[in-house]
N, C-alpha and C positions, 0 to 999 in steps of 0.2 A: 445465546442471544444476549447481546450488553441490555442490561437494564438499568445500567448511570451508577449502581451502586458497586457494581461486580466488573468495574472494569479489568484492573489488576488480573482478574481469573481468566473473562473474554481475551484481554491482549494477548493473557498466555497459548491459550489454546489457538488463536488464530493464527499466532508464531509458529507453532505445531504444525496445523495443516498445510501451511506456505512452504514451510523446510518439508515437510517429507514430500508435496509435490514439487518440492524443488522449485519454487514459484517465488522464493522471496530476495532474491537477486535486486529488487527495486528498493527494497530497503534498506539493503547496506551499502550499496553500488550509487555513486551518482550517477546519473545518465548521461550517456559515451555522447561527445561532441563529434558531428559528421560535418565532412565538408567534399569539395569536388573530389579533392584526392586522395580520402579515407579510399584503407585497403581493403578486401571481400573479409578478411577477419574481425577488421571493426565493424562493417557494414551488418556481417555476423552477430555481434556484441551486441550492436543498436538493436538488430531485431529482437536477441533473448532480452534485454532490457527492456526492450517497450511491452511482450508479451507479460513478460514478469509483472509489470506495474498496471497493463490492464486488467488482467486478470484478479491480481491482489486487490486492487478498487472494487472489482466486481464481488468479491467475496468475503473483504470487508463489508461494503453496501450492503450486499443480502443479510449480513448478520449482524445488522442493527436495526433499532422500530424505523418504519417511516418517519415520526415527528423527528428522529435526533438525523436523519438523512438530509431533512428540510432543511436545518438548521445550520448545517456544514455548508462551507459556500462552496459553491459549482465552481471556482475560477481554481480550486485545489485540482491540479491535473495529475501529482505522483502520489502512490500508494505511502510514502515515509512522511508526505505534509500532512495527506489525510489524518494517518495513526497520529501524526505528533499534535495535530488539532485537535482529535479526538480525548489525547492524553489531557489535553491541559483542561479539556472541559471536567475530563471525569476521574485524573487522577486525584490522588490525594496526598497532603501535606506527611 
């Protein structure tokens, strides 16, 4: 659980869980650009992409207090702005 001081330790471990379930795809990946004529490959792509970055939301979110969830704005919709939001609040110089 991040408690503002212990970020550095939380990012790591959350890093952790997302690689071994293989779930963190949203964070290195930009998210794949679809259009009429994307092919079932991309379309492919988009879907592990978007499960990636719900999921990771999701499992960030659960493992922070509610007050520092409040404080994060709702218009952050990828798991990599969240983290990097999160970084600037709670890393350190």
């Amino acid at each position: 659980m991040l408690t503002g001081a212990n970020f550095k330790e939380w990012k790591e471990n959350v890093l952790i869980v997302l690689g071994v379930m293989d779930l963190d795809l949203a964070l290195w990946k930009e998210q794949p650009i679809l259009s009429d004529k994307s092919t079932k490959d991309e379309n492919m792509e988009h879907e592990r992409w978007d499960r990636s970055n719900r999921m990771s939301l999701m499992i960030m979110k659960r493992s922070i207090p509610e007050a520092f969830r409040d404080s994060t704005s709702e218009e952050v919709t990828t798991a990599k702005v969240f983290l990097e939001t999160l970084q600037k609040r709670f890393a350190r110089n």
